[in-house]
C-alpha positions as MATLAB code, in Angstrom:
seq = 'XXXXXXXXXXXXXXXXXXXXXXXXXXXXXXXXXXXXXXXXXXXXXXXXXXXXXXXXXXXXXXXXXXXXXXXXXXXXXXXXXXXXXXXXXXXXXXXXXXXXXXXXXXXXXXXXXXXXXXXXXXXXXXXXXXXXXXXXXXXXXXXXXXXX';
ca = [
     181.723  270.589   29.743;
     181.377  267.078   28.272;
     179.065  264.670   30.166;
     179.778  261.053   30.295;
     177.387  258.453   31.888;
     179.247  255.436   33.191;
     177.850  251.616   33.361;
     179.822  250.169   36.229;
     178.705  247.593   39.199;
     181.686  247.542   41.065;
     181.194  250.667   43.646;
     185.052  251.492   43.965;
     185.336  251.427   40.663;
     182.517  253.613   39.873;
     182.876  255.745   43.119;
     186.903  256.482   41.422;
     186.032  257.015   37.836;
     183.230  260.254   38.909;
     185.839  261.435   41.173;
     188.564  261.192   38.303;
     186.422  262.580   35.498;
     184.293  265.539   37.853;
     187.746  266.804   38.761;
     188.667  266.522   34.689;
     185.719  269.107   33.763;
     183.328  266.382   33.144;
     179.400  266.102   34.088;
     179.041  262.757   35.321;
     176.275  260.943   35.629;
     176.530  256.992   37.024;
     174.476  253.691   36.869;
     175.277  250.183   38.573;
     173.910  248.378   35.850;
     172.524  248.323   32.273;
     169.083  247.297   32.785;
     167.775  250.515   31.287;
     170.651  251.676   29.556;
     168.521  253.182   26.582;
     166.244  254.961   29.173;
     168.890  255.963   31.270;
     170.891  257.824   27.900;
     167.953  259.182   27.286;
     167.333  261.139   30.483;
     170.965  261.682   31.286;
     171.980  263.165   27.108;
     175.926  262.221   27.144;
     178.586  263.096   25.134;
     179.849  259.410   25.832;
     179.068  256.102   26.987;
     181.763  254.263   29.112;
     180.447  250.516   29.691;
     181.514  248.160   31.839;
     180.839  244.255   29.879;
     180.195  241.915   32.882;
     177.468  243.329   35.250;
     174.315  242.263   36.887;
     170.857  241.755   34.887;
     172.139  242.901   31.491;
     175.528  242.553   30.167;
     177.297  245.582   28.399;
     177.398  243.696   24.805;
     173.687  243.405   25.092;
     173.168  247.382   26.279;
     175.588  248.497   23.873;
     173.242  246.662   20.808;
     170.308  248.025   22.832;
     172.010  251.773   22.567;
     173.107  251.354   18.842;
     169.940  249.688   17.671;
     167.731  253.299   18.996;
     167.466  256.232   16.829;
     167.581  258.103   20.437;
     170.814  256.720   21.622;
     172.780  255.570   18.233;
     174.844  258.651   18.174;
     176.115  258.351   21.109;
     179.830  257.168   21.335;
     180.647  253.849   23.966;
     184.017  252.926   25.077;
     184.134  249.504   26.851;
     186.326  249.186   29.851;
     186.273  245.731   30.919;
     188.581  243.640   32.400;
     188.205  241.091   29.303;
     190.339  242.001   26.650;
     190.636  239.176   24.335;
     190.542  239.140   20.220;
     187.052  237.773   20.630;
     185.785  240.087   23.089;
     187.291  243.470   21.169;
     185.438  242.057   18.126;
     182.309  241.723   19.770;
     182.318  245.165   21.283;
     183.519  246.304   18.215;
     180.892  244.402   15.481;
     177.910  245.557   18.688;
     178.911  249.343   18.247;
     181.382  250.467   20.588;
     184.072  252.920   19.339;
     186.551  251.035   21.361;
     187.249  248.950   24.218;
     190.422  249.388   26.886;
     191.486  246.667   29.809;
     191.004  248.283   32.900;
     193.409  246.827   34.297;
     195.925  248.728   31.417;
     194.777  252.226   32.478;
     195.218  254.442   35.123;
     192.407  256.863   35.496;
     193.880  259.393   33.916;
     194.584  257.395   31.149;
     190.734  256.342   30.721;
     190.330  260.023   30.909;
     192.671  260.596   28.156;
     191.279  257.882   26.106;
     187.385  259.263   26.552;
     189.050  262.777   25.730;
     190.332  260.902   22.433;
     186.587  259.488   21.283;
     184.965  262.420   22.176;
     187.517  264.135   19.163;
     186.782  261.619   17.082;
     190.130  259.956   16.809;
     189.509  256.005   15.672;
     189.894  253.016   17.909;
     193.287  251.435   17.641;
     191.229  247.865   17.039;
     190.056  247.124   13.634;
     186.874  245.197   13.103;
     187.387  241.974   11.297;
     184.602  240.997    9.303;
     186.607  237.078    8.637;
     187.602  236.867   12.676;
     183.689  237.696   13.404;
     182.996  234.652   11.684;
     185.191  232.467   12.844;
     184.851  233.280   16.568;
     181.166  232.826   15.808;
     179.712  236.024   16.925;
     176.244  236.225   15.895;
     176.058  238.817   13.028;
     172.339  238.715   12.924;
     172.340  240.458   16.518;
     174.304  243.501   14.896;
     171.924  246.655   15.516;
     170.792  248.709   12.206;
     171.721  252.008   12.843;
     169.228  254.435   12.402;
];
């Protein structure tokens, strides 16, 4: 049974997404925000990461570097399900480590579930990261994590 640990303030939201993935044959283990994402990976062991971007205390761009940057947690694929979804924002989450990153607003639940099924088997994101858009949207590329 694959185990996912989700990053999500919003309680509904978070509350919907364990009920949706416990009843598809997933361990699921939840946090309301990132502050100790790299501690929190490391207790819970997931298959997958699925990261919310705008939350309390520490954003999901900076927990996702945080997670890529530790030779605990650097294996560990993160999709990002945020409601941003702009060519600057999938670059970011892209350049910082994540495998992808969906709109949640796009998705029904069993569509996330789908799309976590589709990491998980290793198929690639449907984004590409641009190495010429990083630069000119400005995205800091000395904040990209070595990965150990």
């Amino acid at each position: 049974m694959p185990h996912i640990l989700i990053f999500e303030d919003d309680p509904l939201l978070r509350t919907m997404y364990q009920k949706k993935f416990n009843t598809a044959k997933f361990t699921v283990t939840t946090q309301p925000d990132a502050a100790n994402a790299v501690a929190d990976a490391v207790a819970a062991k997931p298959d997958i990461i699925l990261m919310d971007l705008i939350m309390p205390k520490v954003d999901g761009f900076d927990a996702t570097r945080s997670l890529m940057a530790d030779p605990k947690t650097s294996a560990i694929p993160i999709l990002i399900v945020s409601n941003l979804g702009d060519p600057a924002t999938i670059q970011k989450a892209l350049w910082f480590g994540a495998k992808d990153i969906v709109v949640k607003a796009d998705l029904t639940p069993q569509q996330l579930v789908a799309k976590t099924r589709d990491i998980l088997a290793g198929k690639q994101s449907e984004h590409v990261l641009n190495p010429q858009l990083i630069e000119v949207l400005h995205i800091d590329t000395q904040a990209k994590p070595k990965r150990n």
